[in-house]
N, C-alpha and C positions, 0 to 999 in steps of 0.2 A: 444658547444659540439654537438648541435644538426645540427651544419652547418657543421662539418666534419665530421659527420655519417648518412646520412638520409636513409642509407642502415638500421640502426638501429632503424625507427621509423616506427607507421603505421595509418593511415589514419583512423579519426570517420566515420562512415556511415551514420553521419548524415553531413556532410564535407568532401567527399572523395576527395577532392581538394589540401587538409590540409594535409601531415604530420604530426602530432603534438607529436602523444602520444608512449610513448615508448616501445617497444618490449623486453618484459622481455625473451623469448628465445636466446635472444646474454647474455651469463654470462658478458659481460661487461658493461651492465645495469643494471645488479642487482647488480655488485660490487659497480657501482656509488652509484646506492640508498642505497646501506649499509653504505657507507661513511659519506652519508649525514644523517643517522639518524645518523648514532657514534656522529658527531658532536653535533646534536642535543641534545641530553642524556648527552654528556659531557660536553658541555655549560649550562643545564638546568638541575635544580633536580625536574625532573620531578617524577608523580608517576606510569610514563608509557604512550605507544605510542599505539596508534591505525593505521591499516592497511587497507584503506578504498578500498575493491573489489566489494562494492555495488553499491556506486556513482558515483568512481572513474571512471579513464579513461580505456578504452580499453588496453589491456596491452597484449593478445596473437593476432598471426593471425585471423577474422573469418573464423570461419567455422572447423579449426583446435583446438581451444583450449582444447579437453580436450586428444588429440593428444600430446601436448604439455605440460600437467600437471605437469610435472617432473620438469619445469622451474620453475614456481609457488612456487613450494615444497620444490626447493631450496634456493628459496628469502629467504620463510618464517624460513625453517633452519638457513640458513646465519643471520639474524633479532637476530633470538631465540637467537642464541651461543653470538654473540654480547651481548644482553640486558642481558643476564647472566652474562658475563667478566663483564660486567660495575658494576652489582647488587652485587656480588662480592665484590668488588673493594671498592664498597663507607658500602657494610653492610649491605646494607637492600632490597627488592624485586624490582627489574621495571619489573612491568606487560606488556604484552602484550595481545593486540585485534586486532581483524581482522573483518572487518563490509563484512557481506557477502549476497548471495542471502536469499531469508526468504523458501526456498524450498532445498532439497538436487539435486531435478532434475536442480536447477538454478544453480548451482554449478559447474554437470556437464557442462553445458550449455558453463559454461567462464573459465572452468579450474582452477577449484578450488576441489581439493584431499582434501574434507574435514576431511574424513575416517582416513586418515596418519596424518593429522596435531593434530588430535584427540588423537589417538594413540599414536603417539610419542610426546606428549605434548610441541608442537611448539608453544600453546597459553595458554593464562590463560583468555579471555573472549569472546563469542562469540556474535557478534551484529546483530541481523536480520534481513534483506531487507534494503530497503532503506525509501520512501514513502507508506510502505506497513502498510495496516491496520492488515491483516491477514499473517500466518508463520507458517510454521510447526513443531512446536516444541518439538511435541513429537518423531519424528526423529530425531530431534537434539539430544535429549535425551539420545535417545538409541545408535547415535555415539559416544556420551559423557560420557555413561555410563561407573560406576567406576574409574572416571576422577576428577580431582578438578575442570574441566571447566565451567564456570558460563555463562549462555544463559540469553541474553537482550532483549527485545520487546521492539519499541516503537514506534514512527512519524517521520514524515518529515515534518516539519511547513512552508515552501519554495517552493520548487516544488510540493509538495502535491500530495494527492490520490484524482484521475478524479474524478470529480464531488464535491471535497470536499473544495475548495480554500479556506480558513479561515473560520471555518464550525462552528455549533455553541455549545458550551461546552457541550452538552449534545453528540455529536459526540463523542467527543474525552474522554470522558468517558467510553463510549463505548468498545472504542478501548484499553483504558488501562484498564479493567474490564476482557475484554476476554482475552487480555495477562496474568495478574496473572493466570485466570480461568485454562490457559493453562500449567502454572506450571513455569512458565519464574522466573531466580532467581534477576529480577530485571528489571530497568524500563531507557530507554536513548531518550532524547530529542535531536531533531536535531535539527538548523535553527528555533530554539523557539526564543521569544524575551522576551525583560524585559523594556529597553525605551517605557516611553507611547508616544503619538503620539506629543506631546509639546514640549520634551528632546528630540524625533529623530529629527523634525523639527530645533531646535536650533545648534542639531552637524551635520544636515544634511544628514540625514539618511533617506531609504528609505520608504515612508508613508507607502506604501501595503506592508510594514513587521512590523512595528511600531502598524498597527490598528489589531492586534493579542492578543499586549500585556496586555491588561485588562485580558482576558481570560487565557494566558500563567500564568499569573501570579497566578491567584488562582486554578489554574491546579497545579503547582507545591506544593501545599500544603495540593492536594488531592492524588496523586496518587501515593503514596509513597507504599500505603500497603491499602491491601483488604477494611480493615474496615472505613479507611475516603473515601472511593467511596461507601460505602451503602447507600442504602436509597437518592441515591439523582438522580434526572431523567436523562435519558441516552436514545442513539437511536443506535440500533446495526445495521450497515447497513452491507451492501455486497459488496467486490469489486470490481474495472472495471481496466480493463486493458487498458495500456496505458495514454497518456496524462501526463500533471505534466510538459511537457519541457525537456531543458536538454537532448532532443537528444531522449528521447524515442515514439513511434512512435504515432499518432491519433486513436484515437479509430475508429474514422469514415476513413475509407476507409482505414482500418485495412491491416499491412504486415508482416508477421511474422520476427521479427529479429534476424540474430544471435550472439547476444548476448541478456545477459538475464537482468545483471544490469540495475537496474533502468525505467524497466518497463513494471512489474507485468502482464509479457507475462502471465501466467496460470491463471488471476482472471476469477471467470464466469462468470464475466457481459458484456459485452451484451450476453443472451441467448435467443436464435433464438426459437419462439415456434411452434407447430406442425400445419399446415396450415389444415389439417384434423380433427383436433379436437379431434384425439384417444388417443395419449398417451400424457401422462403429461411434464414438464420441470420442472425436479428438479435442484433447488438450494439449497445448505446449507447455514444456516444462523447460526453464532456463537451468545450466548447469555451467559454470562459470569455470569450471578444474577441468584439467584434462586426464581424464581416468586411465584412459589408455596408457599415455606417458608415466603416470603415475603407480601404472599397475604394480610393480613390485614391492612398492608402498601400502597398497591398503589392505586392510584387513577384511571384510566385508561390504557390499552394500547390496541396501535393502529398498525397497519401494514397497510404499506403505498407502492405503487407500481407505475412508469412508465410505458408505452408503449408505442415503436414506430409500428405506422405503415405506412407500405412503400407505400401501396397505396395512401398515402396522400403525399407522396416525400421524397425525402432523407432529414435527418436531417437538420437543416438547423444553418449554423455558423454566426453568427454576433462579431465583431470585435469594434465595436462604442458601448460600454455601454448605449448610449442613447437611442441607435433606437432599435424599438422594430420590432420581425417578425409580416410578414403581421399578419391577423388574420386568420382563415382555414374554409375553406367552411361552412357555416350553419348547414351543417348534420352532424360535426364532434366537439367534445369536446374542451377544451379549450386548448392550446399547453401549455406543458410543459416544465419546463428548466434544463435540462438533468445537462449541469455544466456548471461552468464559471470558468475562468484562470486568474489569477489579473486582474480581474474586466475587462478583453480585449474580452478575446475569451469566447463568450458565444452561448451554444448548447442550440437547443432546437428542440424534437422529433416532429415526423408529426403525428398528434393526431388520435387516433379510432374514430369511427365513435358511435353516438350517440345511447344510446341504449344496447351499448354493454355489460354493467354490467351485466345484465340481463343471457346475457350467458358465463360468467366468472366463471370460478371452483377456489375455492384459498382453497387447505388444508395445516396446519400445520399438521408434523409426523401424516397426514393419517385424520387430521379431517378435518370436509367441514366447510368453513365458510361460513356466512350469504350475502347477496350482498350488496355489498359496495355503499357509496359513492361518489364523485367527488368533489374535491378539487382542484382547479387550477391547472387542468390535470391530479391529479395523482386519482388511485382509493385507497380510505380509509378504512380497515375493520376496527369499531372504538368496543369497549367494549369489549374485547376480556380473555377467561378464562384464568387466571392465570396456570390453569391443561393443560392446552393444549400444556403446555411447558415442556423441559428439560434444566438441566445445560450442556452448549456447547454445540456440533450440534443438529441444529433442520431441519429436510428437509419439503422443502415449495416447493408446487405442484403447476402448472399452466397446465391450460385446458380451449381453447375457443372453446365450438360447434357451430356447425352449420356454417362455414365458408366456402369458396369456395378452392377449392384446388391451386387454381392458383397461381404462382409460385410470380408472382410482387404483390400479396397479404400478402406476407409475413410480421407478425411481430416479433418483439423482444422485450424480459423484458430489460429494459434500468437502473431501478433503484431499489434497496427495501431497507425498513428501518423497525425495530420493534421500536414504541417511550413504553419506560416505564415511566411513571409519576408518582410520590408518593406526598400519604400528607403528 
């Protein structure tokens, strides 16, 4: 079909070579793809079909999509009325989902009328982002509002969030912590695994998704609901746009794309800091636990930060797991390693120069902490007050004095993490 319509298709932009992917503004590709679920649904009792606009492929013009919205809006109509006849027919509901950007601005981005689909209750669950740690779900909310529509948070265990390539369970606690936090009426696992690394080996599966599964596994018998995630340690980080594969863009030598699927165009990391040293770089940091309440419980915590700085070179990518970057001039701290990507492509920032702590400002919501630190590159504030916090956003300030204004002096915050530890 695709050989006698390529009038009908349109080229990845990360493959502009490629026709591949199909242009839902011809109704005669949404008819097909309606066909093909009917078959689906009527072959399979299923409990319902998801419509995947966050991973999937490109499916409007760029650049036009939300020009085009009306196509979209029709699929999903087209979908609806179907899965209704069928649900009908046999007695009982087939649900429908639509995995879509974790933002309403990502939405408009790819053409996606979430507003209408809301409205006229074209769906029954809505999934958020793709790889994305954080979402906006209190917008969701409010499109949702007075709807039966049920809003999902969760991961992406495969292409992953930059920096996070198989990260370690206190991450990803983390991240399903502030999703409940956020009011989400439930929890989805993408590209999670279950084979340990011996059973993928034996059916031949692939190891760097296999060496997940210890962790996937006892994830899935936490994160079900609020109270089996208390009490157990978690690191709330921030996150960075781009990276993960799949077509979405590098963070280093950053382009804006248009399209938004799949790669957390709006996170705010990397944030470029003030080469003058006057005003601050706020980030928000989600923190999903209530530390206060919990104070007598925990043990420590720590906030933990990167920094690139450019006068030391641009980032620098290594590809060989083995080989390590040079080491950085004597006067500068030890490099840090930004992220790695199945164990291949691995970053690592051009480290500050030695000393620097000293004139580093780091407040949480307005208070100063004490100077950090150094830990294989990153700076550490460690003992930190439980009071200093709120539940969900906290704004975290960066200010370095006394620096030179000069423009190739520039740095950026690369990384932040808050570690909670409890006894």
């Amino acid at each position: 079909m695709k050989l006698k319509h390529p009038d009908w298709l349109l080229a990845a932009p990360w493959a502009p070579e490629h026709k591949v992917f199909w242009n839902f503004a011809f109704a005669e590709v949404r008819q097909r793809k309606v066909l093909v679920l009917r078959e689906l649904v009527e072959n399979y009792d299923l409990d319902g079909l998801e419509i995947d606009f966050a991973r999937g492929p490109i499916t409007l013009p760029l650049g036009e999509q939300w020009k085009n919205r009306r196509h979209l809006t029709a699929f999903m109509r087209a979908v609806r009325q179907m899965t209704m006849e069928i649900a009908k027919k046999r007695g009982r509901p087939l649900l429908l989902a639509a995995r879509v950007p974790e933002s309403i601005v990502g939405c408009r981005i790819d053409g996606i009328d979430i507003e209408t689909w809301a409205r006229d209750r074209l769906l029954d669950i809505i999934v958020l982002g793709c790889r994305s740690f954080e979402g906006d779900v209190a917008a969701y909310r409010q499109v949702t509002a007075g709807t039966h529509i049920k809003i999902l948070g969760g991961s992406d265990e495969h292409h992953t969030s930059d920096g996070y390539d198989g990260p370690p369970i206190e991450v990803l606690r983390g991240v399903f912590t502030n999703w409940w936090q956020q009011g989400v009426d439930g929890i989805y696992c993408f590209n999670w695994t279950y084979a340990m690394p011996e059973d993928a080996g034996r059916v031949g599966a692939l190891l760097h998704d296999s060496r997940m599964a210890p962790v996937h596994r006892k994830l899935y018998r936490e994160i079900g609901e609020v109270e089996s995630l208390r009490y157990k340690d978690k690191t709330f980080v921030v996150q960075r746009r781009g990276g993960g594969g799949s077509g979405a863009p590098g963070t280093v030598g950053w382009e804006t794309p248009r399209f938004f699927q799949n790669t957390n165009m709006l996170a705010q990391l990397p944030a470029r800091l003030d080469n003058g040293g006057k005003a601050d770089t706020h980030v928000n940091l989600l923190v999903g636990d209530d530390l206060v309440a919990d104070a007598e419980r925990i043990k420590d915590i720590s906030l933990r930060m990167i920094l690139h700085d450019a006068a030391a070179g641009d980032p620098i990518e290594i590809l060989n797991s083995s080989t390590k970057p040079a080491p950085p001039d004597e006067d500068r701290i030890e490099r840090a390693l930004i992220s790695l990507f199945k164990n291949i492509n691995h970053l690592y920032n051009g480290p500050p120069p030695k000393g620097i702590e000293k004139r580093l400002e780091m407040r949480i919501n307005n208070l100063l902490l004490g100077e950090p630190v150094i830990e294989a590159g990153w700076f550490v504030f460690r003992g930190l007050d439980p009071d200093m916090f709120a539940v969900g956003t906290n704004l975290v300030s960066v200010r370095i004095s006394g620096r030179p204004a000069a423009v190739h002096t520039a740095m950026t915050v690369e990384k932040f993490e808050l570690h909670v530890d409890y006894r």
